[in-house]
N, CA, C and O atoms as CSV, one atom per row, in Angstrom:
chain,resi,resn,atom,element,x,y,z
A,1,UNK,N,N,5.647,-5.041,-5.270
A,1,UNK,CA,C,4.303,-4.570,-5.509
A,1,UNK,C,C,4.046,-4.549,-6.996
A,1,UNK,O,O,4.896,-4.441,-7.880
A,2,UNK,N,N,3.089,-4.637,-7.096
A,2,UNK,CA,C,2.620,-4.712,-8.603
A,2,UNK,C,C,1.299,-3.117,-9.343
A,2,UNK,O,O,0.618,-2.577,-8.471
A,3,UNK,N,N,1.224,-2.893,-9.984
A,3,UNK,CA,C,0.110,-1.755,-10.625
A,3,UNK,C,C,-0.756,-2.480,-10.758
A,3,UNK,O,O,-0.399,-3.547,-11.257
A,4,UNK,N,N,-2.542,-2.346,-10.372
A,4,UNK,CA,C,-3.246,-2.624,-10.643
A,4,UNK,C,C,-3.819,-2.465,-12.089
A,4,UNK,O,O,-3.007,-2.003,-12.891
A,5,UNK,N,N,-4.984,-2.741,-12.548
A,5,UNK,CA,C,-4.963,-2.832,-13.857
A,5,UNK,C,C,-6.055,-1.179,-13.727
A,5,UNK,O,O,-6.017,-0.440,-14.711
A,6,UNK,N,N,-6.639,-0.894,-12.921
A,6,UNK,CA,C,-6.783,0.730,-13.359
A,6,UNK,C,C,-5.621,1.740,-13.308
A,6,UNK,O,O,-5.729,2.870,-13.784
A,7,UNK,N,N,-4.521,1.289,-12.718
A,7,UNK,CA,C,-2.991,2.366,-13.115
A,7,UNK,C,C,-2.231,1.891,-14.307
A,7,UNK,O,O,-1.023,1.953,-14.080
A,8,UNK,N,N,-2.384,1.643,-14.961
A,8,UNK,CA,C,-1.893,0.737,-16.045
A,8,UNK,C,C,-2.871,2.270,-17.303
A,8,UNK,O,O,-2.349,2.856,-18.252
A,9,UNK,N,N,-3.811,2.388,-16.948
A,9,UNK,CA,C,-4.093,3.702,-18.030
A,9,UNK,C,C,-3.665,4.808,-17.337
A,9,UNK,O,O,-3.897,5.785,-18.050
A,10,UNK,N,N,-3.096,5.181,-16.178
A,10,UNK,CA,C,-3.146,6.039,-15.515
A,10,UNK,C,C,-1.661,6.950,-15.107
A,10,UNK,O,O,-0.851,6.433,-14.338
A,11,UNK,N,N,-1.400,8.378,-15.717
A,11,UNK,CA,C,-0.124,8.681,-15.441
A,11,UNK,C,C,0.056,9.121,-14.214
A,11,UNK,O,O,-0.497,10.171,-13.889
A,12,UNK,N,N,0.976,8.311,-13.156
A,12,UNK,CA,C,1.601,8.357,-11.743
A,12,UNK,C,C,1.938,9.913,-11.468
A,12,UNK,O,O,1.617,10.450,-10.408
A,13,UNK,N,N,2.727,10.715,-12.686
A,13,UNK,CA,C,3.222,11.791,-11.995
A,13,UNK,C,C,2.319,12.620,-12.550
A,13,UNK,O,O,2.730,13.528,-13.272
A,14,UNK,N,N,0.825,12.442,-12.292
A,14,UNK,CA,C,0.234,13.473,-12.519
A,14,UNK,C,C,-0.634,13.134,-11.373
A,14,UNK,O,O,-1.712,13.707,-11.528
A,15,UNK,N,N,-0.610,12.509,-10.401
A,15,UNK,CA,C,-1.096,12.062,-9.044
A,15,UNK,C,C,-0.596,13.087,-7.886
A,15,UNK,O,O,0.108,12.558,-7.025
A,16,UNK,N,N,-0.853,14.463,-7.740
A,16,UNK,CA,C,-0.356,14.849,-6.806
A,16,UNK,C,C,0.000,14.169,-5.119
A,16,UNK,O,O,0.786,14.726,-4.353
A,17,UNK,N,N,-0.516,13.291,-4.886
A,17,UNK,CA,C,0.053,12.637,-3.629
A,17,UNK,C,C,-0.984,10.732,-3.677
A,17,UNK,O,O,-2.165,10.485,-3.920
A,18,UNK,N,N,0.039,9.932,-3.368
A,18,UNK,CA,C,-0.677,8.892,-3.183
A,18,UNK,C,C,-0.510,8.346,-1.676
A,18,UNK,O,O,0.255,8.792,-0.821
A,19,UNK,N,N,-1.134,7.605,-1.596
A,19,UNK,CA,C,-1.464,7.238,0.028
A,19,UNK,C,C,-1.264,5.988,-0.268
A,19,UNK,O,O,-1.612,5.413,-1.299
A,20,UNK,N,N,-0.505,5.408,0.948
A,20,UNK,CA,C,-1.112,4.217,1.653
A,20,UNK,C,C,-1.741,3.842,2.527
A,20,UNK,O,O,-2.288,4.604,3.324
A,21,UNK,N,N,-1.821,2.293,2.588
A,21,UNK,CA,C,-3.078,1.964,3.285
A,21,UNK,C,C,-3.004,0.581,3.601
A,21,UNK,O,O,-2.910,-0.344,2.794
A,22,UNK,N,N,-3.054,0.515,4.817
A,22,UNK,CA,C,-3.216,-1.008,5.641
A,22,UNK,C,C,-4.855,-1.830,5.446
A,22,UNK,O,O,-6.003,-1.673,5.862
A,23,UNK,N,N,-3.917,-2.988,4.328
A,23,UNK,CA,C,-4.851,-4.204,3.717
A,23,UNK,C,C,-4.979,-5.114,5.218
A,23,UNK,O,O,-3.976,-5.006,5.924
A,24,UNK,N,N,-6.117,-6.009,5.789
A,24,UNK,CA,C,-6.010,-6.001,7.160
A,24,UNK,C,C,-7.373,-7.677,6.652
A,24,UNK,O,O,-7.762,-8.067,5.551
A,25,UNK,N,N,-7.603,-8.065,7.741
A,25,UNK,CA,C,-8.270,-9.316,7.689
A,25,UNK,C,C,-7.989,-10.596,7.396
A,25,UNK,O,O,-7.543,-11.437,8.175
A,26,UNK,N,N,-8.264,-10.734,6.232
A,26,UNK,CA,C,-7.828,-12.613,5.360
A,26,UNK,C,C,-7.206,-11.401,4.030
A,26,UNK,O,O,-7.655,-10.371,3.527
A,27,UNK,N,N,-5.968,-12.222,3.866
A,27,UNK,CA,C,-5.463,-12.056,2.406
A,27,UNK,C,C,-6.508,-12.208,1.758
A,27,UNK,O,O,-7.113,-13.259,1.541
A,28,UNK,N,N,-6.904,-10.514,1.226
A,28,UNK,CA,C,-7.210,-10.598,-0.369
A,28,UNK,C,C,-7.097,-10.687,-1.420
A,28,UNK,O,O,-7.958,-10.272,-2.196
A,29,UNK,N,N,-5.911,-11.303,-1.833
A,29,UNK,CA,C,-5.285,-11.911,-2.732
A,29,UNK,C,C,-5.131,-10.855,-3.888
A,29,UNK,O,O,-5.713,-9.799,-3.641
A,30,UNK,N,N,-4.381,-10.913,-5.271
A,30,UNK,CA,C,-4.153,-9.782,-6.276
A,30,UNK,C,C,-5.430,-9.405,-6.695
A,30,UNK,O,O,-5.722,-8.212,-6.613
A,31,UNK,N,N,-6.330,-10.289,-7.178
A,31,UNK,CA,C,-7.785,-10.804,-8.235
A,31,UNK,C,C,-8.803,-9.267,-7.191
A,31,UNK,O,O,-9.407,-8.388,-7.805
A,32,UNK,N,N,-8.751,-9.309,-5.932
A,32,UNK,CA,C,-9.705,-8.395,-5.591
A,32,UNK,C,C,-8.832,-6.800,-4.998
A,32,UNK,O,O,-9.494,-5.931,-4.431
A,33,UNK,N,N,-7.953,-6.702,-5.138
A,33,UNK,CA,C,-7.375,-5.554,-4.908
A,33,UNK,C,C,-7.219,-4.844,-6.079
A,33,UNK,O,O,-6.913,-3.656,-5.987
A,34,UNK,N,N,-7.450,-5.601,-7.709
A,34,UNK,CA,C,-7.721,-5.137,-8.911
A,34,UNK,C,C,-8.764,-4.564,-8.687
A,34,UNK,O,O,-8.764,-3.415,-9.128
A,35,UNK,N,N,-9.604,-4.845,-8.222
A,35,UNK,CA,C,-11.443,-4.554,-8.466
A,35,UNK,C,C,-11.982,-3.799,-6.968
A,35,UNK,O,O,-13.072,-3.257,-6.787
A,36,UNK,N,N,-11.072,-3.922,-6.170
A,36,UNK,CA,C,-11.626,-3.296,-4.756
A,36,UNK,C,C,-12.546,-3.951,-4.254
A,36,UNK,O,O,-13.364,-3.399,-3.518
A,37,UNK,N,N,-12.603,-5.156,-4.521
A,37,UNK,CA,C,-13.686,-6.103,-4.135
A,37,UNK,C,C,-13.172,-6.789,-2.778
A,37,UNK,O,O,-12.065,-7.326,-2.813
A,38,UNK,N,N,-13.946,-6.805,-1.524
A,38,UNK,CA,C,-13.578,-7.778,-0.651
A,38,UNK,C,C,-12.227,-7.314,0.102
A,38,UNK,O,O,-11.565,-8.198,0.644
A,39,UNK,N,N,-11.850,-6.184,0.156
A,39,UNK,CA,C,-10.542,-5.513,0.717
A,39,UNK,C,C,-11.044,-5.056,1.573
A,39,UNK,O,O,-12.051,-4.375,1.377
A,40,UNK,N,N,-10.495,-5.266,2.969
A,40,UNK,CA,C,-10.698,-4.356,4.208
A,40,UNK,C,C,-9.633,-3.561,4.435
A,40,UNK,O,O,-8.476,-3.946,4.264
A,41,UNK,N,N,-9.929,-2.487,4.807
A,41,UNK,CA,C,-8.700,-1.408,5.309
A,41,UNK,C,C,-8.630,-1.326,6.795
A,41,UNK,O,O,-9.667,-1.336,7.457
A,42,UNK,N,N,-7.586,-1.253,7.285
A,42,UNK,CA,C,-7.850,-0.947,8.442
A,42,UNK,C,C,-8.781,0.396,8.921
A,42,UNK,O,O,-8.971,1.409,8.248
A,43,UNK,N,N,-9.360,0.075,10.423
A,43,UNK,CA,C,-10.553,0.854,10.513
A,43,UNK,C,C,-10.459,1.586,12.291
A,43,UNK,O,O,-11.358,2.268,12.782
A,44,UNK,N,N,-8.994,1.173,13.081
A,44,UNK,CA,C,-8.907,1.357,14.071
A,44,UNK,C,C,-8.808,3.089,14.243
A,44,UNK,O,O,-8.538,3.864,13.325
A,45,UNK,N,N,-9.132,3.502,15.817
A,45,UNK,CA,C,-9.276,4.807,16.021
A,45,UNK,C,C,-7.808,5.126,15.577
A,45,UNK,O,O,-6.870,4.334,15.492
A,46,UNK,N,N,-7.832,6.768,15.256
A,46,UNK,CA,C,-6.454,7.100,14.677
A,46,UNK,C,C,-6.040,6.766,13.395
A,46,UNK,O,O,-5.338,7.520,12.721
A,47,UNK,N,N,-6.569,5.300,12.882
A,47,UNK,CA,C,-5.936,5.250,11.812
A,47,UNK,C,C,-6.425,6.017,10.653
A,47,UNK,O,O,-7.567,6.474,10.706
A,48,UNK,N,N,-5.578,6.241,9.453
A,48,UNK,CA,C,-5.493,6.941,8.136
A,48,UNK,C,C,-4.584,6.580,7.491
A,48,UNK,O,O,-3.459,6.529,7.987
A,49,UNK,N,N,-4.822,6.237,6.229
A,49,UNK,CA,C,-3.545,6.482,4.910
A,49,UNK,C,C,-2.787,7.334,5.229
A,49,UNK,O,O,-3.132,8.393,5.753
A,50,UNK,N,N,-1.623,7.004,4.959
A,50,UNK,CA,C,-0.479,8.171,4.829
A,50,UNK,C,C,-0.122,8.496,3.224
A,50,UNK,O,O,-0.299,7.813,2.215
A,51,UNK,N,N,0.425,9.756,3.407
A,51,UNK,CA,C,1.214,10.170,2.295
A,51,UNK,C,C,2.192,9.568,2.043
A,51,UNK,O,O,2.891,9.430,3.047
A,52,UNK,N,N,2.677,9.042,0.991
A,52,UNK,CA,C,3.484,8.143,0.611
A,52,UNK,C,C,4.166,9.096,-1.051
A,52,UNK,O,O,3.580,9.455,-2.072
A,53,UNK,N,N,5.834,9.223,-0.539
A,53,UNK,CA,C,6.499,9.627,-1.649
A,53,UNK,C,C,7.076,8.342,-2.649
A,53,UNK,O,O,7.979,7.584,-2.295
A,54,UNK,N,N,6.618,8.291,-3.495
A,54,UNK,CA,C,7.789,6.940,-4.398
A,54,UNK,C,C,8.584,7.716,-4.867
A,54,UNK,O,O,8.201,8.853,-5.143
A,55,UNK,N,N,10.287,7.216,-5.153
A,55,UNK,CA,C,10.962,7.080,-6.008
A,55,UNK,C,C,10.998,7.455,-7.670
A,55,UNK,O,O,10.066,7.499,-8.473
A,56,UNK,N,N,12.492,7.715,-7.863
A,56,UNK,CA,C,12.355,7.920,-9.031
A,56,UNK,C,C,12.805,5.974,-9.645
A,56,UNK,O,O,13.446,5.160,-8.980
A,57,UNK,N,N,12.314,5.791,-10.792
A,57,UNK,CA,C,12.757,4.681,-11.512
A,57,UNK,C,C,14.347,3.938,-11.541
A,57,UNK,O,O,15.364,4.360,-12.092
A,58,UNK,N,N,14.172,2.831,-10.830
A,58,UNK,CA,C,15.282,2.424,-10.486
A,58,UNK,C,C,15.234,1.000,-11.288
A,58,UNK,O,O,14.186,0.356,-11.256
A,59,UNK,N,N,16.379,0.503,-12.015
A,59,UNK,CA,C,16.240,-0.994,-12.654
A,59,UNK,C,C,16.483,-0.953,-14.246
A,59,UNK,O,O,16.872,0.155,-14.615
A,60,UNK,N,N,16.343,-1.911,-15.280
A,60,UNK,CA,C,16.834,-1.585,-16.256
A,60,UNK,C,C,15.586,-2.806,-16.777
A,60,UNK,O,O,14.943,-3.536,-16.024
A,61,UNK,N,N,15.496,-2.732,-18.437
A,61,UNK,CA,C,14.848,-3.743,-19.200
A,61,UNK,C,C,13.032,-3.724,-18.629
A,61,UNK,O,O,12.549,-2.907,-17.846
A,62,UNK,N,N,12.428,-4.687,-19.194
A,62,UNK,CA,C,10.920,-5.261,-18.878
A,62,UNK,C,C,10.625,-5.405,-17.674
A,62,UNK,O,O,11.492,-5.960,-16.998
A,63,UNK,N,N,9.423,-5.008,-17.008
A,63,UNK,CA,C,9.264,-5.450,-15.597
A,63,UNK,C,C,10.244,-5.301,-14.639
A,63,UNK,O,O,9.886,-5.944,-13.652
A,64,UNK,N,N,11.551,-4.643,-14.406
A,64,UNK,CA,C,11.937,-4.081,-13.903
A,64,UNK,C,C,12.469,-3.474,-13.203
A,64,UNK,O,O,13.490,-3.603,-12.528
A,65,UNK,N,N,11.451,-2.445,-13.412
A,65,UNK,CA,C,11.895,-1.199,-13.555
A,65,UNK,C,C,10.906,-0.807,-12.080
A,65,UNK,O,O,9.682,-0.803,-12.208
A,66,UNK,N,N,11.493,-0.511,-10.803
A,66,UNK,CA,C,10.735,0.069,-9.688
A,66,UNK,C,C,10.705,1.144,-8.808
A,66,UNK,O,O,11.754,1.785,-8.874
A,67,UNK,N,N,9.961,1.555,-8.066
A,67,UNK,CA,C,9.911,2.917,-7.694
A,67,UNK,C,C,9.937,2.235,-5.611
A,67,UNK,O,O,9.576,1.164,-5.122
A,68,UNK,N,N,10.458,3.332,-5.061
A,68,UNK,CA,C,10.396,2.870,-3.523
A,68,UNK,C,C,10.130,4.105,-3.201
A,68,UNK,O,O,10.342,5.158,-3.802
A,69,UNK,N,N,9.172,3.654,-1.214
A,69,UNK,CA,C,8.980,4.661,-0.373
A,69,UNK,C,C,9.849,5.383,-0.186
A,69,UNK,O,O,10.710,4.750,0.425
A,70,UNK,N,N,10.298,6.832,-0.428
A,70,UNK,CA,C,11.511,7.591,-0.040
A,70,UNK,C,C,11.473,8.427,1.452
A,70,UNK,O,O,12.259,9.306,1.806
A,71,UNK,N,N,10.483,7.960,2.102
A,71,UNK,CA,C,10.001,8.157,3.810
A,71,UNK,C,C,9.741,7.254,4.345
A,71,UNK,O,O,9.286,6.396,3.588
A,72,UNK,N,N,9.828,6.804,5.935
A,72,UNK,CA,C,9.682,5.960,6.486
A,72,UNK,C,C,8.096,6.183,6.451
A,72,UNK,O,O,7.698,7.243,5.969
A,73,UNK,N,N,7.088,5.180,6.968
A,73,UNK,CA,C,5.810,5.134,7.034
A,73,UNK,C,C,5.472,4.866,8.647
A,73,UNK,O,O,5.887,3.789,9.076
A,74,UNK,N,N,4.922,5.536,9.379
A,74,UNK,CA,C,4.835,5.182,10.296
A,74,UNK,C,C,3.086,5.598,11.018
A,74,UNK,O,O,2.593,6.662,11.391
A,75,UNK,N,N,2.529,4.109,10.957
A,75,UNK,CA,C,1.014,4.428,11.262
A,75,UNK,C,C,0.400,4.524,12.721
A,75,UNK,O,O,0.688,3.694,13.583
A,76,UNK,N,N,-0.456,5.576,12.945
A,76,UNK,CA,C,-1.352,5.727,14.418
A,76,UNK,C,C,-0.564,4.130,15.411
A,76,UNK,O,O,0.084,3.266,14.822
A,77,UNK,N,N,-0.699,4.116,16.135
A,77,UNK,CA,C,-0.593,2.908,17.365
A,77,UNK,C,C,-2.290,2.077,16.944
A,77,UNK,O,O,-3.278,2.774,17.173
A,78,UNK,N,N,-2.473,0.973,16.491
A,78,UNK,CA,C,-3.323,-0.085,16.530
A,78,UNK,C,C,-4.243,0.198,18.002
A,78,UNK,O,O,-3.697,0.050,19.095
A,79,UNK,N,N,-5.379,0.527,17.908
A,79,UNK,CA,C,-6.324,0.442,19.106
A,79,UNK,C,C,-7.207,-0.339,19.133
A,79,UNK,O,O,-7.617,-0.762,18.051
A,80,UNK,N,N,-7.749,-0.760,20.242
A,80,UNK,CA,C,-9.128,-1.798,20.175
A,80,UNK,C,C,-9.057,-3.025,20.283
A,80,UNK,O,O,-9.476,-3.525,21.327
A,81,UNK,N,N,-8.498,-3.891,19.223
A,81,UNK,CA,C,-7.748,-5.024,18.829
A,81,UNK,C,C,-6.597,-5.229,17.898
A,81,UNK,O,O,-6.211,-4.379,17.095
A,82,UNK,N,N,-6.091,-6.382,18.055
A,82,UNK,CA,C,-4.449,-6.258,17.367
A,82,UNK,C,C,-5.323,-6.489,16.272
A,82,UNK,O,O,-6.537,-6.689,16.228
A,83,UNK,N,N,-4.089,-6.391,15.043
A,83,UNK,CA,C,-4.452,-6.667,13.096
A,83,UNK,C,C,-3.640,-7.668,12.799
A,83,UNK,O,O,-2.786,-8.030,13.608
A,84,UNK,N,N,-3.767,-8.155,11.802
A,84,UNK,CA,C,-2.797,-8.881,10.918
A,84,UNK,C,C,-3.129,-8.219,9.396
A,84,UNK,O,O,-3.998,-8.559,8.593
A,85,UNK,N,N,-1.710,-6.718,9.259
A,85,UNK,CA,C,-1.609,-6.331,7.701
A,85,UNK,C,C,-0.727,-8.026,7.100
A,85,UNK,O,O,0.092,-8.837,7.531
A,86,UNK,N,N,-1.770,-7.736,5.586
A,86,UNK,CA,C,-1.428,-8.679,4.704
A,86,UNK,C,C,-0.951,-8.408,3.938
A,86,UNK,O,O,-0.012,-8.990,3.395
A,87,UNK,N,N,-1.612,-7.127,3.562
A,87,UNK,CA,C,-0.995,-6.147,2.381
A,87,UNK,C,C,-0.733,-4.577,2.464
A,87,UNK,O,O,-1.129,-3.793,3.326
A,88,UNK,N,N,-0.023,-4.354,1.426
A,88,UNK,CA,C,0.230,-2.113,1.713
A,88,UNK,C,C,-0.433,-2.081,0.568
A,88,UNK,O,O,0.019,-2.734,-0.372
A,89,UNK,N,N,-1.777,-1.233,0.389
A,89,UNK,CA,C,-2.116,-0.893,-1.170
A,89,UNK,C,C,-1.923,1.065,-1.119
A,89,UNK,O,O,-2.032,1.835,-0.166
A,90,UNK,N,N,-1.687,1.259,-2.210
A,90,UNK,CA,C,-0.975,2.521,-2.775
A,90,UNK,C,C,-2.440,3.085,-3.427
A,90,UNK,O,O,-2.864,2.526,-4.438
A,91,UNK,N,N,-3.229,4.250,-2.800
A,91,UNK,CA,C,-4.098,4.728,-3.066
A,91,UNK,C,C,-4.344,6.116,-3.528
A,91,UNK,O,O,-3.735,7.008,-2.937
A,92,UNK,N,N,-5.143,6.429,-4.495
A,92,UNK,CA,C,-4.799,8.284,-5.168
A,92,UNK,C,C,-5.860,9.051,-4.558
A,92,UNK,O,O,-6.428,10.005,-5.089
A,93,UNK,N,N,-6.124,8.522,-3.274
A,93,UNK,CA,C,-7.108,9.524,-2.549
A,93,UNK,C,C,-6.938,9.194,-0.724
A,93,UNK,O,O,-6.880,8.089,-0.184
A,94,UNK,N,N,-6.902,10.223,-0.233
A,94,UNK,CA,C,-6.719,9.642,1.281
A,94,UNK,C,C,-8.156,8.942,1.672
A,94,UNK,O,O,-7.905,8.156,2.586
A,95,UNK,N,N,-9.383,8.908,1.396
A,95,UNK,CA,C,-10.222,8.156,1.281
A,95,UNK,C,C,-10.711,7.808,0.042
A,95,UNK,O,O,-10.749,8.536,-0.950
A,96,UNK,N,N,-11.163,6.428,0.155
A,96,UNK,CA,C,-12.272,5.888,-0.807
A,96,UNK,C,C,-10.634,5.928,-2.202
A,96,UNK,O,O,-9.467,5.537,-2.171
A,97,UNK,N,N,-11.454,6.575,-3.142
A,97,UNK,CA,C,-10.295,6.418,-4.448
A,97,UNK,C,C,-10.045,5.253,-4.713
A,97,UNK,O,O,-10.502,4.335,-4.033
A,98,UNK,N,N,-9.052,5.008,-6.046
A,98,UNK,CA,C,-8.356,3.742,-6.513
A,98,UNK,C,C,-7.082,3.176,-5.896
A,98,UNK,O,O,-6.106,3.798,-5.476
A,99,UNK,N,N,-7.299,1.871,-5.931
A,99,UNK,CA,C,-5.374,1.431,-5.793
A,99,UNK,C,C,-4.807,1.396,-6.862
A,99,UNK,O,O,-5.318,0.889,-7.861
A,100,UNK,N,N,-3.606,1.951,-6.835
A,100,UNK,CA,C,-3.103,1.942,-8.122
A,100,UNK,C,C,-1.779,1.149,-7.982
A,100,UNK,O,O,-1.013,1.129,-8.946
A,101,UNK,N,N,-1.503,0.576,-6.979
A,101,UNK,CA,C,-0.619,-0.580,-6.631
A,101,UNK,C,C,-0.522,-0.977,-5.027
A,101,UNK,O,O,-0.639,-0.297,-4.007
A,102,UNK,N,N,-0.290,-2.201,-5.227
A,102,UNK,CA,C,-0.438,-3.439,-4.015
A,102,UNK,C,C,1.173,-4.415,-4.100
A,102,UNK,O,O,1.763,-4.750,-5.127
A,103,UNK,N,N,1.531,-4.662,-2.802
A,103,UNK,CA,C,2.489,-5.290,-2.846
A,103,UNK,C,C,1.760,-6.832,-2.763
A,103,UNK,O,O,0.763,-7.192,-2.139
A,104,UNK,N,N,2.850,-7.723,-3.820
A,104,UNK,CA,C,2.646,-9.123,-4.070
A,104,UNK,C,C,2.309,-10.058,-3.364
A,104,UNK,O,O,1.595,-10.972,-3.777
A,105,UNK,N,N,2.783,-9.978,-2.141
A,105,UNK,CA,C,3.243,-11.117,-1.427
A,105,UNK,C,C,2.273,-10.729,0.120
A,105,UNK,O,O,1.938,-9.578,0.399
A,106,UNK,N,N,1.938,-11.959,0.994
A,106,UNK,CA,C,0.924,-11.720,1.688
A,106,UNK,C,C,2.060,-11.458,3.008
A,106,UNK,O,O,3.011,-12.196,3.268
A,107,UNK,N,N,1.783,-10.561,3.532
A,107,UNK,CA,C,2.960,-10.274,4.760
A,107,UNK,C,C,2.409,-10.839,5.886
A,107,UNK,O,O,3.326,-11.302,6.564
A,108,UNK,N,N,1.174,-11.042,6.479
A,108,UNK,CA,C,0.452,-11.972,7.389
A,108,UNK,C,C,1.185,-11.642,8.708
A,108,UNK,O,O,1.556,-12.472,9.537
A,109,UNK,N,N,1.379,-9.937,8.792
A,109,UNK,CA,C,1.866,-9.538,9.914
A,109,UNK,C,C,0.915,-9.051,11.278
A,109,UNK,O,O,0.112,-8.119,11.251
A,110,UNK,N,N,1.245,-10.007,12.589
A,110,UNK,CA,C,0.448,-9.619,13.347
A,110,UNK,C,C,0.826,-8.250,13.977
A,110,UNK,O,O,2.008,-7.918,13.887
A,111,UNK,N,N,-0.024,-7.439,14.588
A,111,UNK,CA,C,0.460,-6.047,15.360
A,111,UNK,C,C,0.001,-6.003,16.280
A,111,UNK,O,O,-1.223,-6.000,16.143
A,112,UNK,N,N,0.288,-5.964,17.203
A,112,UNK,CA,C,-0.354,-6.037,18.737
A,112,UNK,C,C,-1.140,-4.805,19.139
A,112,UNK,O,O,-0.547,-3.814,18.712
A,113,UNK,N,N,-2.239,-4.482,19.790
A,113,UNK,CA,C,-2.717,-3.319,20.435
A,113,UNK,C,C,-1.313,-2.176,20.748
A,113,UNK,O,O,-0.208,-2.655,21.001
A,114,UNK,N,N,-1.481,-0.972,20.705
A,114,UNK,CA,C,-0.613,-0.097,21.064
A,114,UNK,C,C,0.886,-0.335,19.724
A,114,UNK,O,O,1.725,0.560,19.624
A,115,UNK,N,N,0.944,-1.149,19.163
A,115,UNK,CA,C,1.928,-1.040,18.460
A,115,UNK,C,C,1.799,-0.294,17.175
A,115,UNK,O,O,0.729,-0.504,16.603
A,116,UNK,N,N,2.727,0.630,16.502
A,116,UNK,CA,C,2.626,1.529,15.119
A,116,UNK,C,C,3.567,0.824,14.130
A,116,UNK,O,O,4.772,0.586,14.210
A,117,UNK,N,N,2.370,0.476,12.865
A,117,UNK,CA,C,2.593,-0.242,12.171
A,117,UNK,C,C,3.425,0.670,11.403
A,117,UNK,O,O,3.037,1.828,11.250
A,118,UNK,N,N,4.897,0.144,10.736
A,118,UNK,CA,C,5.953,0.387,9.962
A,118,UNK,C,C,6.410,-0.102,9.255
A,118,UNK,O,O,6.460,-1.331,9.215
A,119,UNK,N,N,7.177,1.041,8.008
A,119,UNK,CA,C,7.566,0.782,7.027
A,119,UNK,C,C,9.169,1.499,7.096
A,119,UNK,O,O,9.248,2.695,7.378
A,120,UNK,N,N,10.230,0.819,6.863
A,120,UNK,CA,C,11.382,2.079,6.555
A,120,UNK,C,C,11.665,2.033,5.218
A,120,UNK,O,O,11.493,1.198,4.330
A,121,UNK,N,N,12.267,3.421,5.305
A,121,UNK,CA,C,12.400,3.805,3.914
A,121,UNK,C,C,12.595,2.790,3.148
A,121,UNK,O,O,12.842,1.753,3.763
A,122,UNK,N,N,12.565,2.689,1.634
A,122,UNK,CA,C,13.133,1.330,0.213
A,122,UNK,C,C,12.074,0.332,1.047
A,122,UNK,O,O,11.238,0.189,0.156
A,123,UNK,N,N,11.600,-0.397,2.099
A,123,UNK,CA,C,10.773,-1.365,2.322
A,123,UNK,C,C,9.574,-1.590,1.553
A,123,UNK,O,O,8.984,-2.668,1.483
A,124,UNK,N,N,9.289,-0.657,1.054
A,124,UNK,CA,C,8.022,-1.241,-0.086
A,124,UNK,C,C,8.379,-0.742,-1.629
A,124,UNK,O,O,8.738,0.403,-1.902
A,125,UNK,N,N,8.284,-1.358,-2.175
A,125,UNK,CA,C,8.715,-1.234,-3.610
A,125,UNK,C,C,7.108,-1.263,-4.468
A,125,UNK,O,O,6.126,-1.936,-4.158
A,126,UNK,N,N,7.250,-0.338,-5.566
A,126,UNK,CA,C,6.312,-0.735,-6.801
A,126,UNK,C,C,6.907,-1.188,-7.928
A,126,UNK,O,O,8.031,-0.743,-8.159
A,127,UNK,N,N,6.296,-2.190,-8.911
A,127,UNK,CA,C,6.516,-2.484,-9.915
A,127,UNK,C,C,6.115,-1.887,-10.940
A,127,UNK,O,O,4.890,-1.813,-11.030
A,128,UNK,N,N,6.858,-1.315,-11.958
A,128,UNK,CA,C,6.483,-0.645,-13.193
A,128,UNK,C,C,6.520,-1.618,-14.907
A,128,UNK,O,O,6.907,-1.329,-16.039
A,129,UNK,N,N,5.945,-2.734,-14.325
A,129,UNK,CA,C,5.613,-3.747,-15.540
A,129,UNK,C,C,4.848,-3.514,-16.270
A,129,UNK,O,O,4.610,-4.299,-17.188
């Protein structure tokens, strides 16, 4: 995962709790998860951001240097229709608010109706570049 460019002014441990949040639709690629532009969240009954603990700083030198989920994540059961999460973005409000980090890479995971989307513990990493 990477810091968006509004956490980049922003001190993490003064964030009393950050959330995640199931990125859902067509990969929105890095360019609009900077800007909150064009990001869908998931929107199924039940669902919500979770509380999400990171890590203390793990790694050595430039870029890094990263922080991991220290709880498993485990979201509502998918209702209505299945999803395909693309992305986990790391949010400083259980609604609305900023991302203040997004993982890199497009996961283009399908989830079937009734299934609870998961994370185990260390599975999502942030970057502190």
């Amino acid at each position: 995962m990477s810091k968006t460019d509004y956490e980049e002014g922003v001190d993490l441990t003064a964030i009393p709790t950050v959330y995640a949040a199931l990125i859902v639709g067509t990969d929105p690629g890095t360019a609009n998860l900077e800007t909150a532009t064009s990001v869908t969240e998931a929107s199924y009954s039940s669902y919500a951001r979770l509380a999400c603990a990171l890590g203390t700083n793990t790694g050595t030198g430039t870029g890094a240097t990263t922080k991991a989920n220290t709880a498993a994540l485990t979201f509502a059961p998918v209702a209505g229709a299945g999803i395909t999460v693309h992305r986990v973005g790391f949010y400083d409000a259980l609604t609305a608010g900023h991302c203040l980090y997004y993982n890199d890479v497009d996961l283009a995971t399908a989830v079937a109706i009734g299934v609870n989307p998961y994370f185990a513990i260390g599975a999502l990493t942030v970057g502190e570049d």
